[in-house]
KEKOL-985734 format. One record per residue (C-alpha): residue in three letters; residue number from 1; x, y, z. Coordinates in steps of 0.25 Angstrom, whole numbers. Layout:
KEKOL-985734
aa  i  px  py  pz
ALA  NUM  X  Y  Z .
...
end
This chain:
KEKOL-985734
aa  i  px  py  pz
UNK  1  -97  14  -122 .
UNK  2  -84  8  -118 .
UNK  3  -88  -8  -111 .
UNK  4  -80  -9  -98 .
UNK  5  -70  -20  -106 .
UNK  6  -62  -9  -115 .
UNK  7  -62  3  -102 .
UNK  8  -51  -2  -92 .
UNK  9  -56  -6  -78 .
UNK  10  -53  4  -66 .
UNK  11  -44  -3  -55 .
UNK  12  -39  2  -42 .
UNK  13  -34  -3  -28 .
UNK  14  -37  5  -18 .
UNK  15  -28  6  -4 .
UNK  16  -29  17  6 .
UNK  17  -15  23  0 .
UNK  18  -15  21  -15 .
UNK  19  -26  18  -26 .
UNK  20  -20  10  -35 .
UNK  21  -28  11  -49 .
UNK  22  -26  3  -64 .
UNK  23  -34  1  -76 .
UNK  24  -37  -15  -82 .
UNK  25  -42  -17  -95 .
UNK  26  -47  -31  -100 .
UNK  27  -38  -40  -95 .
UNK  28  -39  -35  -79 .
UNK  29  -24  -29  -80 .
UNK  30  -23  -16  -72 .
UNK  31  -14  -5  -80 .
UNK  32  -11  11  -77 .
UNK  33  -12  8  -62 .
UNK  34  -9  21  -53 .
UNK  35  -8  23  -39 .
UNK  36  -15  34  -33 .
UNK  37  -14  39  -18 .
UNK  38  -28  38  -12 .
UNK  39  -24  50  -3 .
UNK  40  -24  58  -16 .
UNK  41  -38  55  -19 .
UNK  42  -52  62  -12 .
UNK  43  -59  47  -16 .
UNK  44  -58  34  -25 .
UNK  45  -66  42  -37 .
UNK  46  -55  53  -36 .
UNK  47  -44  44  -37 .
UNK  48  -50  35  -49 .
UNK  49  -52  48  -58 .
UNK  50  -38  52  -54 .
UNK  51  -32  37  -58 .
UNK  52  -43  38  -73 .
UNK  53  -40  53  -77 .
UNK  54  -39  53  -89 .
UNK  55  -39  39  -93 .
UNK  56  -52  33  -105 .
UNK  57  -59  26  -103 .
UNK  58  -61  28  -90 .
UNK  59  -65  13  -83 .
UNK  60  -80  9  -81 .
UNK  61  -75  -2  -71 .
UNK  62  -68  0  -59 .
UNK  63  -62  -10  -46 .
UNK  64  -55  -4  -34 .
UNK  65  -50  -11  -23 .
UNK  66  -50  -4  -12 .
UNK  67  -44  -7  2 .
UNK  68  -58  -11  11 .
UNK  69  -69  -20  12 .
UNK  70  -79  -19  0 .
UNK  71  -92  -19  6 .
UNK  72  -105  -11  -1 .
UNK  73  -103  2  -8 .
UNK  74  -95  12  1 .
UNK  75  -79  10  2 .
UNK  76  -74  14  13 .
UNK  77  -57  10  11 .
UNK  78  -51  3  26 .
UNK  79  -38  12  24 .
UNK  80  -45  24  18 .
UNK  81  -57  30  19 .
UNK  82  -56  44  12 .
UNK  83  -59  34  -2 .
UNK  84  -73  30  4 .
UNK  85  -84  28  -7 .
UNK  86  -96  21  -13 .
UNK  87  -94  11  -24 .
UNK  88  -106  13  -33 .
UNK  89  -102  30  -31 .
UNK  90  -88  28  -35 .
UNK  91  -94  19  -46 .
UNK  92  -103  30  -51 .
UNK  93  -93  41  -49 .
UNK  94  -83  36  -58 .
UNK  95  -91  31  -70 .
UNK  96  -89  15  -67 .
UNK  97  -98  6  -73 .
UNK  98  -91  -6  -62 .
UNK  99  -83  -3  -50 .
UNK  100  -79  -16  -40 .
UNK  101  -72  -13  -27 .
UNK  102  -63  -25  -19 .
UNK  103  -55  -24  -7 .
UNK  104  -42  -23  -10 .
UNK  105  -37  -37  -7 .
UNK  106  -47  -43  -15 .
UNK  107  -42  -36  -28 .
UNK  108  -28  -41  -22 .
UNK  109  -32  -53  -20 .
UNK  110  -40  -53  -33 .
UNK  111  -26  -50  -41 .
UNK  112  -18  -62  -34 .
UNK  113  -22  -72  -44 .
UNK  114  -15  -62  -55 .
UNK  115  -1  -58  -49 .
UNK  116  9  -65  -57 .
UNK  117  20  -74  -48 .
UNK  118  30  -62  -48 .
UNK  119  21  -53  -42 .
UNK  120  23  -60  -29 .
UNK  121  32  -65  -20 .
UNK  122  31  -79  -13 .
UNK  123  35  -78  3 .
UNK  124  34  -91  7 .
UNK  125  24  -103  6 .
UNK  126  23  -112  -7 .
UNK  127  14  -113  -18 .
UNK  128  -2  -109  -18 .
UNK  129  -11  -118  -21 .
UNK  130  -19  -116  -32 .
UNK  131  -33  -109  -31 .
UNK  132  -32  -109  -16 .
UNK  133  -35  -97  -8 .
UNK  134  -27  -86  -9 .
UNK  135  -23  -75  3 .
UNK  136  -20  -61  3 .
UNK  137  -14  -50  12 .
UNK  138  -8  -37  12 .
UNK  139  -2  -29  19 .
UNK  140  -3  -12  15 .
UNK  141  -11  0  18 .
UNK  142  -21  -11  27 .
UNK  143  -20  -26  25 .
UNK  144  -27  -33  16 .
UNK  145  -32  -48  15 .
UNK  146  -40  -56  4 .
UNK  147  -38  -69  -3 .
UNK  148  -42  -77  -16 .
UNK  149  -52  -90  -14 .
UNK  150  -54  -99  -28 .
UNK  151  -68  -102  -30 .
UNK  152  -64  -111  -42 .
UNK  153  -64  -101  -55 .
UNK  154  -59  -88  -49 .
UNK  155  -54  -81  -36 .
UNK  156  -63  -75  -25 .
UNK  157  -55  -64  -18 .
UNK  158  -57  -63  -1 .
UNK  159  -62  -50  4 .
UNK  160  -56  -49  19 .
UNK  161  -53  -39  29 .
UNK  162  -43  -49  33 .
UNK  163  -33  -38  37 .
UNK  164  -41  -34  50 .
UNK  165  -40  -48  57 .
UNK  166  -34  -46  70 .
UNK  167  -19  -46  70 .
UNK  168  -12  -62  72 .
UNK  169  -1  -58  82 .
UNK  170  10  -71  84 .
UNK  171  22  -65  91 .
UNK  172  21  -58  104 .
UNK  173  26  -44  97 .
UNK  174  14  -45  88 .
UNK  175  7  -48  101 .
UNK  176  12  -36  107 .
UNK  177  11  -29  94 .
UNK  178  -4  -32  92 .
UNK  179  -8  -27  105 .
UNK  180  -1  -13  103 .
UNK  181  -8  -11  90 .
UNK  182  -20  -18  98 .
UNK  183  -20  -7  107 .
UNK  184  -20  4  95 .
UNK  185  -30  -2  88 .
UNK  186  -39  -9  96 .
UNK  187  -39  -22  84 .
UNK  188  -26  -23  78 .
UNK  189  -29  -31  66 .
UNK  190  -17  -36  56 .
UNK  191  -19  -25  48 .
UNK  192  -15  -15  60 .
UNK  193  -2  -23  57 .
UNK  194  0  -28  43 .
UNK  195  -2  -15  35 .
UNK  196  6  -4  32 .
UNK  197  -1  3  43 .
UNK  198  2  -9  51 .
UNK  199  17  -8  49 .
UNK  200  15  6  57 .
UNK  201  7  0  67 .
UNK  202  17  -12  68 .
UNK  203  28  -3  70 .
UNK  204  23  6  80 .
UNK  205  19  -5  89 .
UNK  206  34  -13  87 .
UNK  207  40  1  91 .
UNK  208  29  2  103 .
UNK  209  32  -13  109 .
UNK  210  48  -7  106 .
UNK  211  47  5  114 .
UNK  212  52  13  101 .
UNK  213  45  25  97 .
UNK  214  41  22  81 .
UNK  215  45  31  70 .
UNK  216  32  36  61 .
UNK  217  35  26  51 .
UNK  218  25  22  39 .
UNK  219  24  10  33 .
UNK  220  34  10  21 .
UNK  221  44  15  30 .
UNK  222  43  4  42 .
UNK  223  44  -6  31 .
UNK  224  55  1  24 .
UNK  225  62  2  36 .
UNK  226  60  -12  39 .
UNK  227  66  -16  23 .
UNK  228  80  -7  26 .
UNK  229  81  -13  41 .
UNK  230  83  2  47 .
UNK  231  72  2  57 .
UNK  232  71  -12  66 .
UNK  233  56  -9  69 .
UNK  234  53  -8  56 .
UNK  235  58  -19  52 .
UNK  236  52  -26  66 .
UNK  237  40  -21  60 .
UNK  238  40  -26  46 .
UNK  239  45  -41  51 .
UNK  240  32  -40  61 .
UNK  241  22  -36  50 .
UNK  242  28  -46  40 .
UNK  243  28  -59  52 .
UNK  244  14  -55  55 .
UNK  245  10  -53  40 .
UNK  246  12  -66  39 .
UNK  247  3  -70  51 .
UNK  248  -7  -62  45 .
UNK  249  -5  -71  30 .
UNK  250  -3  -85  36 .
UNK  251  -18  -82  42 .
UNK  252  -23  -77  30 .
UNK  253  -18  -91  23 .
UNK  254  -24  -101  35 .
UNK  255  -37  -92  36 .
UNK  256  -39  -92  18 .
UNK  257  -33  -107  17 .
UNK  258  -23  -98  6 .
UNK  259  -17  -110  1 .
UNK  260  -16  -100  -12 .
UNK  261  -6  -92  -5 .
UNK  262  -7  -78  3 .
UNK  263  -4  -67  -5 .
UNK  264  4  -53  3 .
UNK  265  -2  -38  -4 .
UNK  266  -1  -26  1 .
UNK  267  9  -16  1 .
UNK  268  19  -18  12 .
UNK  269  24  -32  10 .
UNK  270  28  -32  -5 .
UNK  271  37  -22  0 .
UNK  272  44  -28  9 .
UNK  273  52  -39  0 .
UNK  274  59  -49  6 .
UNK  275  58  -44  20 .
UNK  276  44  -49  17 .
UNK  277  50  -63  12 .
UNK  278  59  -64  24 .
UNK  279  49  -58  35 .
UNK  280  41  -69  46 .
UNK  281  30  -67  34 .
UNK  282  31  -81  30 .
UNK  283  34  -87  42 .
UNK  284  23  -80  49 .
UNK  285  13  -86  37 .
UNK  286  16  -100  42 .
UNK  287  17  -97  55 .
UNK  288  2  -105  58 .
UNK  289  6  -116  67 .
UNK  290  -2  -131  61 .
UNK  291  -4  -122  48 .
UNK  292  13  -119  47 .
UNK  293  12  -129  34 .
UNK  294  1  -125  28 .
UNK  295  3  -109  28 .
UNK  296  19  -114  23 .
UNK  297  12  -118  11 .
UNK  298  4  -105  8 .
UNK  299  13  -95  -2 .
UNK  300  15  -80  1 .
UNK  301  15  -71  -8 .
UNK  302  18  -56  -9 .
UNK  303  13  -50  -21 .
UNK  304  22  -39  -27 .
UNK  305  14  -33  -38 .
UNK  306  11  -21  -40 .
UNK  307  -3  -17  -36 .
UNK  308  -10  -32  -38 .
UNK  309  -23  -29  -33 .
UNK  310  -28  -21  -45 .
UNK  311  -25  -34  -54 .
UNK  312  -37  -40  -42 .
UNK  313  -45  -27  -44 .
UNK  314  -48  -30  -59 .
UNK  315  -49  -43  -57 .
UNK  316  -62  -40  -48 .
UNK  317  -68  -36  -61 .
UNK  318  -69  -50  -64 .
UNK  319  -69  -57  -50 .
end
């Protein structure tokens, strides 16, 4: 019988869009990573056999990180419930001998320690202090929110829901912004904002307040639109969700003491450039009165690697 060591170890990272899936062999490295579209696939089970046709030997271990609270055996994902299923039935059903699930921003958060200084992008701040607590969001199909806290020999990732806290307003638009979604959703947290679908929701209230009747816009096109300077809203929009982005960071920093720095995933930001590196983002981070000084000392950094939070996923196997 083949021992775990010389089959590679399953990977995948989970979102409500894509599956991203890789293969790691002893030294944790994930290789062959393909991206599969979730709405292609009936269930989790169909889209693993689809990733491992045809590949021997076929893994006997397995983590996913998958885009929801872990809690007890049923998986129920925030942004996509067709893929519900049971963890020791997924476990049975494909033939693993170990199968781990993590949110994932803890696989995100896991794979910080092991991005290399050209995988990120510095906005701001100076240098982390070592082994101090490290903070994560990201901005994509939801927002996500972890962190990294040193117990002395190794990392502990943070497993939060942080991305529904309540929306921090400052300027009287987002006041006036807040209570249009308020009235839309009853709670608006800051993920009704800072999200992909919260760039559509941020752009329809901004045309509401305008008295402009929005176009049917997605995601990629606002912030498009916004990079090319053709459509004012859109750039309106993306200033807005860039200034309160950095709200929602510089609380993130005072509430985890982050003196590690606070690290930006997610899809939307990395695409932005240096619209990014010249928005209110930074400005915003700071911006918390007595604590001006101390958040001026917290780094930011944008991580631009591609797909990062399977390096965290195997680095669950020995977390």
């Amino acid at each position: 019988m083949t021992s775990p060591l010389e089959c590679p170890r399953l990977l995948a990272d989970i979102g409500a869009t894509n599956a991203r899936f890789a293969l790691a062999g002893a030294d944790g490295q994930p290789y062959a990573d393909r991206v599969l579209a979730v709405a292609d696939y009936p269930d989790i089970v169909a889209a693993v056999n689809a990733y491992l046709q045809g590949m021997e030997p076929r893994p006997t271990q397995a983590a996913l990180a998958v885009a929801m609270p872990i809690i007890g055996d049923q998986v129920k994902m925030t942004n996509n419930e067709r893929w519900s299923f049971s963890i020791e039935a997924t476990r049975r059903t494909l033939g693993l001998e170990k199968l781990i699930l993590l949110n994932d921003f803890t696989a995100l958060a896991l794979a910080l320690p092991r991005l290399k200084q050209s995988e990120l992008h510095q906005v701001g701040g100076g240098s982390a202090v070592a082994k101090a607590t490290i903070g994560l969001i990201g901005p994509g199909t939801g927002l996500g929110v972890s962190g990294l806290v040193w117990t002395g020999d190794h990392w502990v990732p943070l497993m939060t829901e942080g991305g529904h806290v309540t929306l921090s307003p400052v300027t009287e638009q987002e006041w006036k912004i807040a209570c249009v979604l308020q009235q839309r959703f009853g709670h608006v947290s800051t993920e009704r904002l800072l999200s992909g679908p919260g760039l559509v929701n941020l752009y329809q209230a901004l045309a509401e307040l305008e008295g402009r009747t929005p176009e049917d816009l997605q995601p990629p096109v606002i912030t498009e639109r916004a990079l090319a300077g053709s459509c004012s809203l859109c750039h309106q929009t993306v200033e807005i969700f860039c200034a309160m982005l950095g709200t929602a960071a510089g609380n993130l920093a005072v509430t985890l003491g982050a003196l590690g720095g606070v690290y930006i995933g997610g899809g939307i930001v990395p695409q932005l450039g240096d619209f990014f590196s010249h928005s209110m983002f930074r400005e915003r981070f700071e911006a918390k009165g007595r604590f001006k000084s101390y958040l001026a000392a917290i780094p930011t950094y944008v991580i631009t690697a591609d797909n990062p939070a399977l390096r965290g996923v195997s680095a669950a196997f020995d977390n």
